[in-house]
N, C-alpha and C positions, 0 to 999 in steps of 0.2 A: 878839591873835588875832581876827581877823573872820570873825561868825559867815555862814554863808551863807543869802541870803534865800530864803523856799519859795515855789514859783512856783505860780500858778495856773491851772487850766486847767478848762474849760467841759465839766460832766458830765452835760446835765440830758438825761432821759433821751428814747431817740425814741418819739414818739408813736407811731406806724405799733405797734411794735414791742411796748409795755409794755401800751398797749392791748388788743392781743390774747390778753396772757399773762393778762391780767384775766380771759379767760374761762373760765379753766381753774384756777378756784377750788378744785373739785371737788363744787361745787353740782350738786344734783339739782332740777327743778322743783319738786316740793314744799318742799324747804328754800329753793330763789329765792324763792318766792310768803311764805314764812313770812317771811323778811328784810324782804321791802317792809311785810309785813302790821304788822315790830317799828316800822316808820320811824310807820306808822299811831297805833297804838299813844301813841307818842312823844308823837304831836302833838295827842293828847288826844282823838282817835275814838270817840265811841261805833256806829259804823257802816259795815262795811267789805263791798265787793260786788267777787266778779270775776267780771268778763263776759268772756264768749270767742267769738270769730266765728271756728267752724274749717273751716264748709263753701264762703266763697268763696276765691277765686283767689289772694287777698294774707290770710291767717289774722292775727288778732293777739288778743293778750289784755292785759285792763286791769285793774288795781285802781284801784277809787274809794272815799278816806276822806273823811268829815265833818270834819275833824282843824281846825288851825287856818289851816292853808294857808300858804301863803307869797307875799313881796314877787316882784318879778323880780329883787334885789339878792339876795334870800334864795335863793330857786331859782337862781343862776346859782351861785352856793357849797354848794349841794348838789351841784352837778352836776359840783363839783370831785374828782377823788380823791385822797382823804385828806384830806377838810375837816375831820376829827376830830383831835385829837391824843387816841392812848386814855390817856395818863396823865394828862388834865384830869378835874377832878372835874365829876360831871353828878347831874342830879336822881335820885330814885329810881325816877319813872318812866320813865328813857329805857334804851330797850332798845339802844342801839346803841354801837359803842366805836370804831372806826377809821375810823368815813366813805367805807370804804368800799362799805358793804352795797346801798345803792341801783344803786350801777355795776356793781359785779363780778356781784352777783345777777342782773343785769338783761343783762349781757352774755352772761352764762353761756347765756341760752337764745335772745338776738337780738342782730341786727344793727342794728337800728335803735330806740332809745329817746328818747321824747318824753314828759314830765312837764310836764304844765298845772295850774295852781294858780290858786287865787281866792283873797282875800285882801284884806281893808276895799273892797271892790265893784271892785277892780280884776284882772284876768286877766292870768295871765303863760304862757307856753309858750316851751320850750326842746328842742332836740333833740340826742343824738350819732346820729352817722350812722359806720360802722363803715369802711361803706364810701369814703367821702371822706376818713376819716380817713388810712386805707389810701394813700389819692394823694396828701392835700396833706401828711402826717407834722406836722404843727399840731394842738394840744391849741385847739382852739373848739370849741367848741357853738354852734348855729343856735338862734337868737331868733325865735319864734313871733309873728307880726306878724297871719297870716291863720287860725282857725282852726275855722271855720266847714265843713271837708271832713275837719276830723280824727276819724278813727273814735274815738267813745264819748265826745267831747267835750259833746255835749248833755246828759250825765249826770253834770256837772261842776255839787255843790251849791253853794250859795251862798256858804258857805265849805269849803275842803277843796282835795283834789289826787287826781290822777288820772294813773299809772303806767303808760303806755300800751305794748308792748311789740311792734314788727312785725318782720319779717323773721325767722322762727320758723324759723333753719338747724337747731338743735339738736333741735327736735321732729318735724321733717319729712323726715329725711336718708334713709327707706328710698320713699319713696312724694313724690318733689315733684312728681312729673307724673301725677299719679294726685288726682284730689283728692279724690274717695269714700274711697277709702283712706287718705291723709295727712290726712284729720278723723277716722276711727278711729282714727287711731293719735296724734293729739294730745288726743280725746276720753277715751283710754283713760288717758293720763297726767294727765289731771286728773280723773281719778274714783280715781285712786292718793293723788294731790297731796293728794283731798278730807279724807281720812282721817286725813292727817298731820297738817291744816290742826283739825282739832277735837281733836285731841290736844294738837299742841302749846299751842294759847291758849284750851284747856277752863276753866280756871282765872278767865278773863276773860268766859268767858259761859256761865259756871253762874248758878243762883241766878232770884228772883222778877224781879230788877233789875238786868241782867246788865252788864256794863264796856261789855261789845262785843257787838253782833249782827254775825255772819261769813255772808255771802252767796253764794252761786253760782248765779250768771244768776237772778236773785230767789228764787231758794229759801233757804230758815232753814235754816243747819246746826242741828244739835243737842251740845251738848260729847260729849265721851267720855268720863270718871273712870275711869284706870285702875285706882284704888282700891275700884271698886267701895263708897260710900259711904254710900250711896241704900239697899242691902243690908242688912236687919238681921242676915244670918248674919256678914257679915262683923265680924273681929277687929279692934282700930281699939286703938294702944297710945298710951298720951299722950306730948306731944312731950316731944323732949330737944334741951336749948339750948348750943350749945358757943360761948362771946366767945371771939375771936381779935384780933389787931392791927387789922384791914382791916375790922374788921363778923363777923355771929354767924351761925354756921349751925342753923339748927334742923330737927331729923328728926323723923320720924314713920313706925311701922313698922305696915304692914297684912296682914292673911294673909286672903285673899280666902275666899268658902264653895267647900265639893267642888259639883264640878257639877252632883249630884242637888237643889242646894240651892235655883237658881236656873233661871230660862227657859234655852232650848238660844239663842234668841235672842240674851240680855243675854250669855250663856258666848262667844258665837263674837263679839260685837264687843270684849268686855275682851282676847279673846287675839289680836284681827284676823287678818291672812292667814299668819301665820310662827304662831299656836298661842299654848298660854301655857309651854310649855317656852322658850321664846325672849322672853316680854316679862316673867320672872320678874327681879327683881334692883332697882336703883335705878333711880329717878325724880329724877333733878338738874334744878332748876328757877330760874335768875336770875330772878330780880324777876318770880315766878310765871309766866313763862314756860317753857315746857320743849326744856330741853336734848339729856338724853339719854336714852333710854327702854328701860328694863329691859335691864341690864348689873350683873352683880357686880364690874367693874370688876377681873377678878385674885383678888379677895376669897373668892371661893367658885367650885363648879362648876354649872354649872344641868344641874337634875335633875329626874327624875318626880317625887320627893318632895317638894321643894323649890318647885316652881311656881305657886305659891301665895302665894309671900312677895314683897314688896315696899315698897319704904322710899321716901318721899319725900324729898328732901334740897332745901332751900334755902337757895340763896347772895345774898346784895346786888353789885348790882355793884361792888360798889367792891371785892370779891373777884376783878375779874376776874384780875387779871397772878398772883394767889396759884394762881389753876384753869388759868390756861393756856387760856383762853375762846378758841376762833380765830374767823379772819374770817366765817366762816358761821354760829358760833353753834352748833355741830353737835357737837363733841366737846370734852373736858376731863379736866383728872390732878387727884386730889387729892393736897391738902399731907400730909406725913405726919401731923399731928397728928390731922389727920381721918380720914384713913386707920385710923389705931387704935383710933379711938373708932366708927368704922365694924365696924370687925372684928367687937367684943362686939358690937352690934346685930344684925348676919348671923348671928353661931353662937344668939343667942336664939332669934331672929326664924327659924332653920331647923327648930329644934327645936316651934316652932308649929304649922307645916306641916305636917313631919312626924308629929306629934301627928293633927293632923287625917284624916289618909291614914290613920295605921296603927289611930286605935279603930275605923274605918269596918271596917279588913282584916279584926280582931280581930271584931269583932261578927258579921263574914259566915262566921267560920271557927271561933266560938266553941263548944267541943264541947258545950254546954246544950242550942244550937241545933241541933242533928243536922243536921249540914250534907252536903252530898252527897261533897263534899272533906276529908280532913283536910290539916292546913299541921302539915308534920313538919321538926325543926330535927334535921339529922344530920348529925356530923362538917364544920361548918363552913356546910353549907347547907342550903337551906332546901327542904324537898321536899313537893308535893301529890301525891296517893294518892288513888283515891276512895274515901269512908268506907263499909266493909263493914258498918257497923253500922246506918248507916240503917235504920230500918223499911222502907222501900220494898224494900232490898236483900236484908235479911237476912229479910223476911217472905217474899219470894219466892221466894229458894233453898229455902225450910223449904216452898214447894209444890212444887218441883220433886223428882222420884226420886231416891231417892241416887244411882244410878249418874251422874246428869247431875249433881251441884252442884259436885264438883272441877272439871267442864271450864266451867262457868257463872264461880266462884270466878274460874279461870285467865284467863276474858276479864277480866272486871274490871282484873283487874291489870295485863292488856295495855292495855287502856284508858289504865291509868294513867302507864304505864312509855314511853307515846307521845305526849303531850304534847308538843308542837307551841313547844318552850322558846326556840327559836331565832327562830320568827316571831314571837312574843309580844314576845319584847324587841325585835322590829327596831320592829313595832306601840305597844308605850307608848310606846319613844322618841320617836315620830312625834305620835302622837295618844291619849294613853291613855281620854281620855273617849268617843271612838270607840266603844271595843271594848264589846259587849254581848252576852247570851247571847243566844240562841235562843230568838226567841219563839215558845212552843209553845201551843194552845187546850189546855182544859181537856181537851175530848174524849179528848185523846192522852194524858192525864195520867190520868188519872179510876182504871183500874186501878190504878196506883203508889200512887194516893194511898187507894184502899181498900185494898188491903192493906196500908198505912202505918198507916192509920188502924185495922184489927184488931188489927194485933202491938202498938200502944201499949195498945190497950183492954185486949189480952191481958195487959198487967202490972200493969193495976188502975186505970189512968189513968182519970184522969176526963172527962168529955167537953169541955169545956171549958179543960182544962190540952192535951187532945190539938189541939184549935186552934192557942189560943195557940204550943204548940211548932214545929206543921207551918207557921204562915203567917210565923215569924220567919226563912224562907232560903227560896233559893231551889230548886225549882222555882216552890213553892207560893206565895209571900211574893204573887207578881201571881193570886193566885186566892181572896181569903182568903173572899167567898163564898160558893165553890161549897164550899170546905172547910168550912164551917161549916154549910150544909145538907145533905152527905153525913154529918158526923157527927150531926147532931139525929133523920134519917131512919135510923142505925143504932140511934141510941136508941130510938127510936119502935120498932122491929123489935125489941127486947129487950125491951120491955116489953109488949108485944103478944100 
């Protein structure tokens, strides 16, 4: 029996076509700019700057590293896609896996991409042009011969490379004939990008000595630590090391301070534009880069109580295919093993938090404190009442006639029974550190708190236990001052 021969036929794919699919990664510019920033990285950068020209007529933006540069034999095989094979083993510092990150990144937000590099005194420049490709359907790249008119080329170190990026379709698409406008509106995405850009390679320029300095149009960025580390109030647990087949993940779980703890400043950059209900959760980090930025990943629910916690996780790459690492670098699944070992960290690690949250509740609600509230646990919920027993309250029905304190009493408790239960929760969801009382002057207080201040005297208190108790809540807590020479000046009048 003769077996039949298998024919072959000619599959390779069309240029025109696979090219353009490349742009639709589902890269955002901050995640493009952080791609090129990993190639930097790689190539042993201590200095990385993007310059952007967004107000003339042709916009384009460059990254330029100090890295080690490359040959034109080397540049011409970066500019291949998929110069990588991701199941080759690679150093520990190389951030990249598929060889794709340079192209797709970079097509993602143009049309035309030119990368010039220096390297042992000799210059290489290489260009795709998006649009040619479009008509000739040929996988070439143009060889940079003249380069002397290339934007941002004179900014090209002695050794390093230089990621230059024109025909900016994807940043310009609401305003191209507008050019006031199409620089706003590409201005504005790199003041987005900026943010991403100190988050994700914080970790590389922290410190007196830092890996990397990260630039924009010569300005120092600054990292971000969303552990908040710097922070003495912050909770800081020791790591835990899990070996696997592929390399070892090591955690570390932080529960940041309440926001009375620290500046309103350091508060609104740990929780950036989305709050910290939304950056609470995991910090997945390859080779101290970061991945993916506060997710429970499944794991748990994010929550007001909750938002506080946050666990570091880092992977080697050589866990990528174990994570499911994609072409961006942007998202990933853990294996189950870690996944479980995850688990117990999150239900500790929530119970921390919430610890934090509730002695703060407990202390403002603590009946010692004669709070103006009580927090009453009925039938399954939890209910606030204003406390009739306050001195302020109860000193002053005891001046009012009798016939008035039933209808005095009855307001109160409308007061109470009207609590605003509905907007409150739409409000922590959103922003709980927001909400604050009513700041009132003393002036407006000063009645309350002398009659406060007789009905304790009136049980034998002593002048100084009567401080202490009125300046531990609030109204009083931001007046403890006046409080305390309203009560010296009663003394002084009793003994007088």
């Amino acid at each position: 029996m003769h077996k039949s021969r298998k024919r072959q036929a000619d599959a390779t794919p069309y240029a025109a076509a696979l090219i353009e699919g490349m742009r639709d990664f589902g890269y955002t510019l901050e995640t493009a700019m952080a791609d090129i920033i990993d190639n930097s990285v790689t190539a042993g950068a201590s200095r990385v700057e993007v310059l952007a020209e967004t107000t003339s007529d042709d916009p384009w933006i460059a990254i330029v590293d100090d890295g080690v540069g490359m040959t034109e034999v080397e540049l011409v095989d970066a500019m291949r896609p998929g110069s990588k094979n991701p199941l080759d083993e690679r150093e520990g510092h190389d951030l990249g896996r598929f060889g794709l990150g340079l192209k797709s990144a970079s097509f993602s937000q143009c049309r035309l991409l030119t990368v010039i590099s220096c390297k042992e005194g000799a210059i290489s420049g290489a260009t795709w042009d998006l649009d040619k490709v479009a008509e000739t359907n040929v996988w070439s790249v143009e060889l940079e011969d003249d380069l002397s008119e290339m934007p941002a080329a004179d900014r090209l170190p002695e050794t390093g490379t230089i990621v230059l990026w024109r025909k900016l379709d994807r940043l310009s698409t609401n305003y191209r004939h507008d050019s006031v406008k199409r620089s706003g509106e590409i201005n504005k995405a790199l003041s987005g990008a900026e943010r991403h850009l100190r988050l994700c390679f914080h970790r590389y320029m922290e410190g007196s000595r830092p890996k990397l300095r990260l630039l924009l149009n010569g300005r120092l960025l600054s990292p971000i630590d969303p552990f908040a580390t710097e922070q003495k109030a912050t909770q800081v647990d020791p790591e835990e090391r899990l070996a696997l087949a592929h390399g070892e993940v090591v955690t570390q779980s932080f529960t940041l301070p309440h926001h009375k703890m620290i500046s309103k400043s350091a508060w609104d950059e740990l929780g950036g534009s989305e709050g910290h209900l939304r950056s609470q959760g995991f910090y997945i980090y390859r080779e101290k880069r970061l991945i993916i930025a506060g997710s429970w990943l499944g794991l748990a629910r994010q929550t007001e109580l909750t938002k506080l916690s946050r666990v570091r996780v880092d992977i080697p790459n050589t866990m990528d295919a174990d994570w499911k690492i994609d072409v961006r670098k942007a998202s990933a699944q853990m294996p189950p093993v870690v996944r479980d070992r995850l688990r117990k960290i999150v239900e500790r690690l929530q119970g921390a938090s919430k610890r934090t949250y509730q002695r703060r509740g407990r202390k403002l609600v603590a009946q010692e404190n004669l709070p103006l509230w009580s927090r009453v646990q009925k039938d399954g919920s939890i209910i606030y009442r204003p406390n009739t027993e306050h001195p302020s309250i109860s000193g002053f029905s005891e001046t009012l006639p009798e016939e008035f304190r039933h209808g005095f009493r009855a307001c109160i408790k409308l007061l109470g029974s009207g609590l605003p239960i509905a907007a409150l929760h739409a409000d922590m969801l959103g922003a709980a550190e927001s909400i604050a009382s009513d700041e009132t002057e003393f002036a407006d207080l000063a009645e309350a708190a002398e009659t406060a201040i007789r009905a304790l005297r009136g049980t034998g208190m002593s002048g100084s236990d009567v401080v202490q108790i009125l300046c531990s809540t609030e109204p009083f807590v931001n007046h403890k001052d006046e409080i305390r020479r309203f009560v010296e000046d009663m003394e002084q009048g009793e003994t007088s």
